[in-house]
C-alpha positions in Angstrom: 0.0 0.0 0.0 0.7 3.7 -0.6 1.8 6.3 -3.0 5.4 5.5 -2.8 5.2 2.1 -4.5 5.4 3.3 -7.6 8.9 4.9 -7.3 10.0 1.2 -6.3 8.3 -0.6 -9.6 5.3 -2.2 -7.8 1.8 -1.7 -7.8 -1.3 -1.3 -5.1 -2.1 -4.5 -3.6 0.8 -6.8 -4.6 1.7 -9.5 -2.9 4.9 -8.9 -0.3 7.4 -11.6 -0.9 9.6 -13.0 1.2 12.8 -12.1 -0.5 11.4 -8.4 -0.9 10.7 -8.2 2.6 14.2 -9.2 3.4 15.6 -6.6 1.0 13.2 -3.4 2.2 12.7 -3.9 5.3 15.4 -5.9 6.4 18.3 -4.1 4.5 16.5 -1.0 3.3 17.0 -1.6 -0.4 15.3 -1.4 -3.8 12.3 -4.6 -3.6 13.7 -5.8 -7.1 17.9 -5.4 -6.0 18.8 -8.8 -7.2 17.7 -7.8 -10.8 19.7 -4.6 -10.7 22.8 -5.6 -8.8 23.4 -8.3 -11.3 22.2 -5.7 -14.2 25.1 -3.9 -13.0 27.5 -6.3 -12.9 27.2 -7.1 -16.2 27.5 -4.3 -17.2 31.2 -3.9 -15.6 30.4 -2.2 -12.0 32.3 -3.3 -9.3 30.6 -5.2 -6.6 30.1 -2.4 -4.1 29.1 0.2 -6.7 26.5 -2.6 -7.3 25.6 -2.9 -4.1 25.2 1.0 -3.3 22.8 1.7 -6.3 20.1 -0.5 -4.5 20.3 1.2 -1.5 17.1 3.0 0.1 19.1 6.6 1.2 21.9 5.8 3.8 23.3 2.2 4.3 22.7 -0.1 7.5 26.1 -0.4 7.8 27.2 3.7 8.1 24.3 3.9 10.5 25.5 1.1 12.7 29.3 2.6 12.5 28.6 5.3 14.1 26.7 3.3 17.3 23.7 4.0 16.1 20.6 1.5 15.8 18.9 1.9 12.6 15.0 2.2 12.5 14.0 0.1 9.5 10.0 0.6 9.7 7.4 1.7 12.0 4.2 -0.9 12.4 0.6 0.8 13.0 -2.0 -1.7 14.3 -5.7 -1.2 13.3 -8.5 -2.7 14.4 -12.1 -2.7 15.0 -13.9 -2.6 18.0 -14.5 -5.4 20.1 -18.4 -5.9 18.8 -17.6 -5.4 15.2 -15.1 -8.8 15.4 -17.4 -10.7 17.2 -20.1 -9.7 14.3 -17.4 -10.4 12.0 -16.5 -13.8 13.7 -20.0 -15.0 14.4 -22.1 -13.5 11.3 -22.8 -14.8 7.8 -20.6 -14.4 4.8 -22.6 -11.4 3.8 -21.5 -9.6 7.3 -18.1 -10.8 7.1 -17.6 -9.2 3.8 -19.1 -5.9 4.4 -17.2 -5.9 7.7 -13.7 -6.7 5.8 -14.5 -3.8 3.1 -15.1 -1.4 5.6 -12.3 -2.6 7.6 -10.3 -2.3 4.4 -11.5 1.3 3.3 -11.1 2.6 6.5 -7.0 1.8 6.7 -6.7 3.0 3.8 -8.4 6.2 4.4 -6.5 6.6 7.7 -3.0 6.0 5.8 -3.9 8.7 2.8 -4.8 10.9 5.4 -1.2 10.5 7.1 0.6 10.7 3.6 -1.3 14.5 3.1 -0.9 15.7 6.6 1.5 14.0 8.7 4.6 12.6 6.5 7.7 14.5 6.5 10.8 13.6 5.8 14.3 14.8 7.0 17.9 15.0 6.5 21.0 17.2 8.5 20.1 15.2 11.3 16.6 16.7 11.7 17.4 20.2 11.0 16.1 20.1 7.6 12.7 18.7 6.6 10.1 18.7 3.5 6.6 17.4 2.8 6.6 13.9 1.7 3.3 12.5 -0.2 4.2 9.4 -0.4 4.7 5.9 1.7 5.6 3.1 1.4 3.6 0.3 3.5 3.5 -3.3 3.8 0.2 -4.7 5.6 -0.8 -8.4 7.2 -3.8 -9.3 8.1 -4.2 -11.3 11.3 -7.6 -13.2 12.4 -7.4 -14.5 16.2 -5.5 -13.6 19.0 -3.1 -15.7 20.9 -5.5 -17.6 22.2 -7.1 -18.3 19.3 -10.1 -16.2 20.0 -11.3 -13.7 17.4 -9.3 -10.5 17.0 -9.6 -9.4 13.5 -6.6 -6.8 13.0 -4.3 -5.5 10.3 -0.4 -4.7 11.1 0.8 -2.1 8.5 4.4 -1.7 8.6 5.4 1.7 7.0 9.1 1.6 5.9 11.3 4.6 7.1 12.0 5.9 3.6 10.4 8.3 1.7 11.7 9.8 -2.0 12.0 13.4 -2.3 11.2 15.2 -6.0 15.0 15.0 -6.6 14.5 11.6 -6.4 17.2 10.7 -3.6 16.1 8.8 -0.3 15.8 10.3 3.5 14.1 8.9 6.5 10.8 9.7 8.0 9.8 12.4 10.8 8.9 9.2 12.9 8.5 11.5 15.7 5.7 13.5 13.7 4.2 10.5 12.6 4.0 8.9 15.6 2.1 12.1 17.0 -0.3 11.8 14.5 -1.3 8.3 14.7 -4.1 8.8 17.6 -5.9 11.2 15.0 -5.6 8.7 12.2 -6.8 5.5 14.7 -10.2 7.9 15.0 -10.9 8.6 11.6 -10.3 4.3 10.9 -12.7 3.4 13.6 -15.1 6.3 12.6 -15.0 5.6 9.1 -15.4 1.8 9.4 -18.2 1.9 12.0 -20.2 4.8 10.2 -20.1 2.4 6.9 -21.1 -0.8 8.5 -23.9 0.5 10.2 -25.3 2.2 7.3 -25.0 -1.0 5.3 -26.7 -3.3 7.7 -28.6 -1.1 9.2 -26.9 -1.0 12.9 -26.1 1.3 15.7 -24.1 2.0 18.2 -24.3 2.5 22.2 -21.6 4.0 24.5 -20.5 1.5 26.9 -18.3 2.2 30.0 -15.5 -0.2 30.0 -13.5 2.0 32.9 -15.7 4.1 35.4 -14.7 7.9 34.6 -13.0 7.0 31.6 -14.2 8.0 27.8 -16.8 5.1 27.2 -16.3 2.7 23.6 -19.2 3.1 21.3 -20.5 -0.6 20.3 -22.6 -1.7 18.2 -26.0 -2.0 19.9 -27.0 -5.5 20.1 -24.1 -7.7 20.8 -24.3 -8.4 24.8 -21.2 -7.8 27.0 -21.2 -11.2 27.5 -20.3 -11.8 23.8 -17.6 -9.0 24.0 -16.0 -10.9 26.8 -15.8 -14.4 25.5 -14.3 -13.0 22.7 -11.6 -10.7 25.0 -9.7 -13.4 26.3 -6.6 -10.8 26.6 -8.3 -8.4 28.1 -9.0 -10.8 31.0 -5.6 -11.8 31.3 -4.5 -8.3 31.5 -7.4 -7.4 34.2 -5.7 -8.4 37.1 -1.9 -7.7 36.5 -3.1 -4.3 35.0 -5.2 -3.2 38.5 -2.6 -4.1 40.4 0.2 -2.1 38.4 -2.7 1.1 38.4 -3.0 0.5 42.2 0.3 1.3 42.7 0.6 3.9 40.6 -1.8 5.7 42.6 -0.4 5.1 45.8 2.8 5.9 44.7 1.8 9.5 42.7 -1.8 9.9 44.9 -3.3 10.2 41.6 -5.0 8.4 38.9 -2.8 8.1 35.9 -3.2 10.4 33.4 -3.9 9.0 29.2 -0.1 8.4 28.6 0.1 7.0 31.8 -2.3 4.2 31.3 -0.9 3.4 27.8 2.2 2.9 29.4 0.6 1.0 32.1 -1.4 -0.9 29.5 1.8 -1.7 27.4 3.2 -3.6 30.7 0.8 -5.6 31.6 0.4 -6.9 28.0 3.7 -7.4 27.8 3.4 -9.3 30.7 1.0 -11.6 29.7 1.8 -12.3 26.2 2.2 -15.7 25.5 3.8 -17.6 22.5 2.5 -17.8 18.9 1.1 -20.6 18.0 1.1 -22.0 14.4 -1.8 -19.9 12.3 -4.8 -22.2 11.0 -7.1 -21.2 8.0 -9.7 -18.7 8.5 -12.9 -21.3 7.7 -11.4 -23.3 10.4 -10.7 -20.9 13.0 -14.4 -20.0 12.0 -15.8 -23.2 13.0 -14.3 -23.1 16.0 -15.2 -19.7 17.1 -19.0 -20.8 16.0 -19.1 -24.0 18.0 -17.4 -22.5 21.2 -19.9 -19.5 21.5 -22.8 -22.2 20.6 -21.5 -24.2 23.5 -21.4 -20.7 26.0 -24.5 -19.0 24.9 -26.7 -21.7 22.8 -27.8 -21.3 19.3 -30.3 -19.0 19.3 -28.6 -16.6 20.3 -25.4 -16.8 17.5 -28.1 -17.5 14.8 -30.1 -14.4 15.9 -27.5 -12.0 16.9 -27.5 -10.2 13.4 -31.3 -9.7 13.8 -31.0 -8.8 17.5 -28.5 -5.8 16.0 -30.4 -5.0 13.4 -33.7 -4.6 15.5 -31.9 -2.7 18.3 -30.0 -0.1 15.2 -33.7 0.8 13.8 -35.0 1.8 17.3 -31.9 4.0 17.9 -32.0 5.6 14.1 -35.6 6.1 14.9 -34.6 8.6 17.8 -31.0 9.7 16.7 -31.7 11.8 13.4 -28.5 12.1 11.1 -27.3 15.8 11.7 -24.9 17.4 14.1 -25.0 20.8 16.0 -21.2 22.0 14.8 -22.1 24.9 17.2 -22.4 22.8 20.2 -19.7 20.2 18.5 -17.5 22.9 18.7 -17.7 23.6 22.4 -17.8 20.0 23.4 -14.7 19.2 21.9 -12.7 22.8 22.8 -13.7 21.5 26.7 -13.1 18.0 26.4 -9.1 18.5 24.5 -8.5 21.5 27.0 -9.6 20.2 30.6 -7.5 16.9 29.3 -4.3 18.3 27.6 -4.6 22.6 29.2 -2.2 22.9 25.9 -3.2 21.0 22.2 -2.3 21.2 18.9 -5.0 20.9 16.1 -4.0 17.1 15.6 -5.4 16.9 19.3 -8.6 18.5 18.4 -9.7 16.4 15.4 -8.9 13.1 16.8 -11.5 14.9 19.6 -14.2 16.5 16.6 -14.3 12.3 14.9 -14.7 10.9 19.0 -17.4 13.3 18.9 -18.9 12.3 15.8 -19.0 8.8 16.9 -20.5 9.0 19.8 -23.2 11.6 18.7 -24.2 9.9 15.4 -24.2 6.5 17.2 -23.4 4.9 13.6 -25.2 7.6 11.5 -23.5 8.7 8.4 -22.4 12.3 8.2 -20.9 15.0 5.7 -17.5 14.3 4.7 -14.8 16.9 5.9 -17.4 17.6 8.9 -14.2 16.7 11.1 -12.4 19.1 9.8 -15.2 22.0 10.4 -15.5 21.3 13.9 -12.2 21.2 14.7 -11.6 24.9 13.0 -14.3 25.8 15.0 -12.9 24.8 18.2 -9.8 26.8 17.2 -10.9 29.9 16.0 -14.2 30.5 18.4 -13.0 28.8 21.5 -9.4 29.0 21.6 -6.1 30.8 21.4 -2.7 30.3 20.0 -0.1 30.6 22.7 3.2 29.2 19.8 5.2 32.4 19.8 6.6 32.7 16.4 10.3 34.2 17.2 12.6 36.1 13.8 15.3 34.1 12.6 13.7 30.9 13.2 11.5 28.7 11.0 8.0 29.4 11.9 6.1 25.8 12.5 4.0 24.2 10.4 0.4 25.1 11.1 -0.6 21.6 12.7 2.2 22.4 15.0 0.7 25.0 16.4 0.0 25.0 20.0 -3.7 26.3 21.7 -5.4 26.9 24.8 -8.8 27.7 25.6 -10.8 30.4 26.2 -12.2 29.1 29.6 -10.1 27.8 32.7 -9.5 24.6 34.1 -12.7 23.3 35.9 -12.5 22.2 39.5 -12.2 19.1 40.8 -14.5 16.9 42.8 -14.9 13.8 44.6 -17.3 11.0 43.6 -19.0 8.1 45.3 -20.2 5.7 42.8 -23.2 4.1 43.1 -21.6 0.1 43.6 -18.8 1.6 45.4 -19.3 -0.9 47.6 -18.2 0.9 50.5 -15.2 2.2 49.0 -13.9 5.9 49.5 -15.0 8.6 47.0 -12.4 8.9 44.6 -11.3 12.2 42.7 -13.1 12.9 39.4 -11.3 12.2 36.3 -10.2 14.9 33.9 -13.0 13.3 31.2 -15.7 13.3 34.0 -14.5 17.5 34.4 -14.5 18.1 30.6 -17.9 16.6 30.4 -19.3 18.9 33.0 -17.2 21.7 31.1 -19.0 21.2 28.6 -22.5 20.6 29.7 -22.3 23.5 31.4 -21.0 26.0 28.0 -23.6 23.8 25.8 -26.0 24.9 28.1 -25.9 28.6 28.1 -25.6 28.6 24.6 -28.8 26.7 24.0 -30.1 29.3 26.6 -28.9 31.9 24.5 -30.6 30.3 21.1 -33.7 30.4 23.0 -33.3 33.7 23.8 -32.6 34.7 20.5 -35.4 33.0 18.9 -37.9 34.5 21.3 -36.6 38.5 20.2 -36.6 37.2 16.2 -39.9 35.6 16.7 -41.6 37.6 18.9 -42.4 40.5 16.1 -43.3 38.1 13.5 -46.0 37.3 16.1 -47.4 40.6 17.0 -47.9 42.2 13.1 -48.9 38.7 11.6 -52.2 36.8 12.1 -51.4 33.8 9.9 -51.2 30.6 10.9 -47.6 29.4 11.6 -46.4 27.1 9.2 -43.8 24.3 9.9 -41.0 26.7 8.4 -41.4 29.6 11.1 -39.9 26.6 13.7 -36.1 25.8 14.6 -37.1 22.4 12.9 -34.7 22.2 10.5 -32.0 20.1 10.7 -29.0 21.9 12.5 -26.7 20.5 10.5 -25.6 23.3 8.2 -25.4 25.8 11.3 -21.3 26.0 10.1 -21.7 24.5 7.5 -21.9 26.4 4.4 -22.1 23.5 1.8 -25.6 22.3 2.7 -28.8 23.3 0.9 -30.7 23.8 4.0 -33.2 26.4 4.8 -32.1 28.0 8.6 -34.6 29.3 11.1 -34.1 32.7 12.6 -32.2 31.1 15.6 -30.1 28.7 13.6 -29.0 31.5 11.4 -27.6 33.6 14.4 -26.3 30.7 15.9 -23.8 30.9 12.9 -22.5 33.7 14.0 -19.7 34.2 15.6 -20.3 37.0 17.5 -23.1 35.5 18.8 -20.9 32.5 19.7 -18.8 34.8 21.7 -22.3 36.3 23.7 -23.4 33.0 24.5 -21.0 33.0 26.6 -21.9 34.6 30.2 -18.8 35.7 32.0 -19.4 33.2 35.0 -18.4 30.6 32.5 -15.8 32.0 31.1 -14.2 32.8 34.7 -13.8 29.1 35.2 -17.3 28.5 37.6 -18.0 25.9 35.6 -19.6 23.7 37.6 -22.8 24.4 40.5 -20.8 25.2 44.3 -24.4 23.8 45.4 -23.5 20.2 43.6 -20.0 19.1 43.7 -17.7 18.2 46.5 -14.4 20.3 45.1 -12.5 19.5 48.1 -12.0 16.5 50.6 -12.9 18.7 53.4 -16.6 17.3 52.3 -15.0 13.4 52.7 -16.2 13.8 56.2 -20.0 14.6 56.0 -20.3 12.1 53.2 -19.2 9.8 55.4 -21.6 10.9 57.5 -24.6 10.7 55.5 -23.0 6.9 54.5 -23.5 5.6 58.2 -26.7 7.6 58.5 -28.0 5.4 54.9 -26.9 2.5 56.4 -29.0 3.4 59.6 -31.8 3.5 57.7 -31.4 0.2 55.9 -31.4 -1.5 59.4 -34.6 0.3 60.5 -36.3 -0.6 57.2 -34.9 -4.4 58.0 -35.5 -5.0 61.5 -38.1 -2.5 62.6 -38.1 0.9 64.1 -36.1 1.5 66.9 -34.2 4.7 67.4 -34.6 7.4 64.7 -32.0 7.9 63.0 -29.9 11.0 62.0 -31.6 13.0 58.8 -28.9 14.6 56.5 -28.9 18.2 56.2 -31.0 19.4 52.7 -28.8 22.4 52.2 -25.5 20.3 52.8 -23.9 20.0 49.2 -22.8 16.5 49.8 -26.3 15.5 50.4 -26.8 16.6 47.2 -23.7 15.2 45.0 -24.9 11.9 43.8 -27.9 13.4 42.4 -26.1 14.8 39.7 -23.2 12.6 38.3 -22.6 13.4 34.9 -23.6 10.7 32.5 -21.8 9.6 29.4 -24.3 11.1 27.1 -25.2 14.3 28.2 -24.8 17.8 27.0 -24.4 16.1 23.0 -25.4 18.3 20.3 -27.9 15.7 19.1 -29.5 15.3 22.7 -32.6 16.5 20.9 -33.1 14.1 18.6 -33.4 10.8 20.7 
């Protein structure tokens, strides 16, 4: 796969063999060097002249002289989501195809988008550096996991050579790649998942896998119970991982933080991994996988689980109507990459605008290059640039560019989760924060639309006696609020929503000065630990009188206490979304 192949004599889709494997990305020469080494000989070259002519930019062997290792390739893992490969593993051939074509569009979407924005190569040891359109990539396709259990995933193995217009050969910005490979693992899974469910017909659900974590969006229908036969490494990992995480946090007295738990996650797979065994054919790992879950879950449930998705996707399309608020889109995902990063470059807020996407469409499809309009939204409306561009140096490429928001960091707070089970409260996360951020700013600006709409409105009412037609509503679709492109006819409201200055009124300074969440309903500090506490024993009080009887009365928690009060209002998952309205 990609654009370079062409300056290396192959074509899209050909077969990697062995020999050519050893050559590229083994010695980090031309795929077809035996033909033009012994071209050259012939011709009267000397061996080492030979030699050199099929060689990919700088030799192994002036790398390795000079102590260095040499990075031959970098390998990017895609795959789908946990309930996609067990619909892949467990449906018909007709599910299994369009599930492989999506998989296979969506990689290859995700790599073009790296080759126009992300690869760069470089020479001078880094000081110099130029846009490079074109890699080259080599990509397996792997079935089952280690355990044999279904794990449908492609390894793509991008070599670390690109060819500049001159022709000559330089290595990759790995270090630029690498940044942008969270971005590029959104748009696959958004881009797969959004073409799946619009050809069968499916939906997805959020699903919290880690409580005050970002919850995975699955497709709607396939039990847990499914997802975790099928996870066989994930239960391996369980234990060793909570026990690493524990002390992690008794060691820092925090939770870790997103590169924290990769790193975390990283060791205790590592940890776990156990040897390869020898690969059998797909149609047999198929029977296998079909038999086993027959055996766990019986057969009516395998033979309908494509119907079961399929009846559960129509009731969600039937509430969650294919448009987007970019308005609202925009604020969400300004709070959610500032309260997690305080600093971001635009990389950071598009891998954010496709999350949101995702988990607002629930599987609906959506206007291509809708990403990218959020994300410029986020930028311009609800952030700042804070790169200092300094003379004499070269100014940074505009992805490189570093933002903050317009709105400070919002407090933290301490949660007691419902099947705590007696545990201690434990400190919000910075998701469960940007969540509330964001409620919070959606909220005054749907406020101010009402507003809005009530002064527009308002006249038409008073000089008019006709009867309102559908049109005079904010009915129609919010899609095209920011987006220009659509042939939509906007109400009054929906037209000064797309206005910037109105963006900038609709939001009240008490938001803007950081208050936002209610003093009345979080705990910000752990001086609270102590009447929550409180109220626990006086709960537990209760649950005896109810059990054995009345006998002394027991203590009544203060109404106007805010820790009373906290548990009533945990944020949930899917609150404060632009599409709220429609399900």
């Amino acid at each position: 796969m990609g654009r370079g192949l062409t300056a290396l004599g192959l074509t899209a889709g050909q077969t990697v063999t062995e020999r050519q494997m050893e050559l590229v990305f083994g010695q980090l020469r031309h795929p077809d060097a035996d033909r033009i080494e012994r071209e050259l000989l012939d011709d009267g070259a000397d061996p080492e002249t030979a030699r050199l002519a099929t060689v990919l930019g700088q030799p192994i062997e002036e790398i390795e002289r000079r102590k260095a290792t040499p990075l031959l390739a970098l390998d990017f893992t895609f795959r789908p989501q946990a309930s996609l490969i067990v619909l892949w593993a467990l449906g018909d051939d007709h599910t299994r195809r369009v599930i492989g074509r999506a998989h296979e569009r969506a990689i290859a979407t995700a790599l073009r988008w790296l080759e126009d924005e992300a690869a760069q190569t470089r020479w001078s040891s880094g000081c110099q550096r130029a846009k490079a359109l074109a890699l080259v990539v080599a990509k397996w396709r792997h079935f089952d996991n280690r355990d044999g259990f279904p794990l449908l995933h492609d390894h793509c193995l991008v070599l670390n050579r690109v060819q500049r217009p001159d022709g000559s050969w330089y290595a990759l910005d790995t270090v630029r790649l690498y940044q942008h490979v969270v971005a590029a693992g959104t748009l696959c899974t958004l881009t797969m998942t959004t073409e799946v469910c619009e050809e069968l017909g499916l939906a997805t659900v959020p699903r919290a896998v880690t409580p005050g974590l970002r919850p995975v969006m699955e497709i709607a229908g396939v039990d847990q119970e499914l997802i975790d036969w099928s996870a066989t490494r994930r239960e391996q990992m369980a234990p060793v991982l909570e026990r690493i995480t524990d002390e992690y946090v008794k060691k820092y007295k925090q939770l870790p933080e997103e590169r924290g738990r990769h790193g975390l996650g990283w060791w205790a797979a590592q940890n776990t991994r156990r040897a390869k065994k020898t690969p059998k054919p797909l149609e047999q790992l198929r029977a296998w996988w079909r038999t086993s879950a027959i055996l766990n879950f019986g057969q009516a449930m395998v033979d309908g689980l494509l119907e079961r998705c399929r009846a559960a996707g129509k009731a969600i399309r039937a509430r969650v109507g294919p448009r987007v608020d970019t308005a609202l889109a925009a604020v969400d995902v300004a709070a959610v990459v500032f309260t997690v990063r305080d600093s971001f470059a635009r990389r950071h807020v598009l891998a954010e605008a496709r999350r949101h996407l995702l988990e607002t469409l629930w599987g609906r499809g959506f206007t291509r290059g809708l990403d990218d309009d959020i994300a410029d939204a986020a930028l311009s409306r609800h952030s700042r640039q804070v790169s200092v561009l300094q003379k004499g140096r070269r100014a940074p490429a505009p992805d490189q560019l570093r933002y903050t928001a317009d709105f400070a960091l919002p407090h933290r707070w301490w949660i007691a989760d419902a099947d705590a089970g007696g545990k201690p409260p434990r400190e919000s996360s910075l998701y469960e924060r940007a969540r509330v951020a964001s409620l919070a700013l959606q909220n005054a600006i749907r406020d101010a639309r009402i507003l809005s709409s009530a002064r527009d409105e308002a006249p038409a009412a008073n000089t008019s006696t006709t009867a309102r037609t559908d049109d005079d509503h904010d009915q129609a679709p919010p899609h095209a609020v920011d987006h220009p492109d659509r042939d939509i006819a906007l109400s009054l409201a929906q037209r000064a929503a797309a206005v910037q200055a109105h963006q900038q009124t609709a939001m009240p300074e008490e938001y803007l000065e950081g208050r936002t969440t209610d003093p009345a309903t979080w705990l910000h500090t752990p001086k609270y630990l102590a009447r929550l506490a409180a109220l626990t024993k006086a709960a537990e009080a209760r649950g005896r009188v109810i059990t054995d009887g009345p006998q002394l009365k027991p203590p009544t928690a203060d109404a106007t206490d805010p820790a009373s009060q906290q548990q009533h209002h945990a944020p949930q998952h899917d609150q404060g979304r632009g599409a709220g309205s429609d399900r």
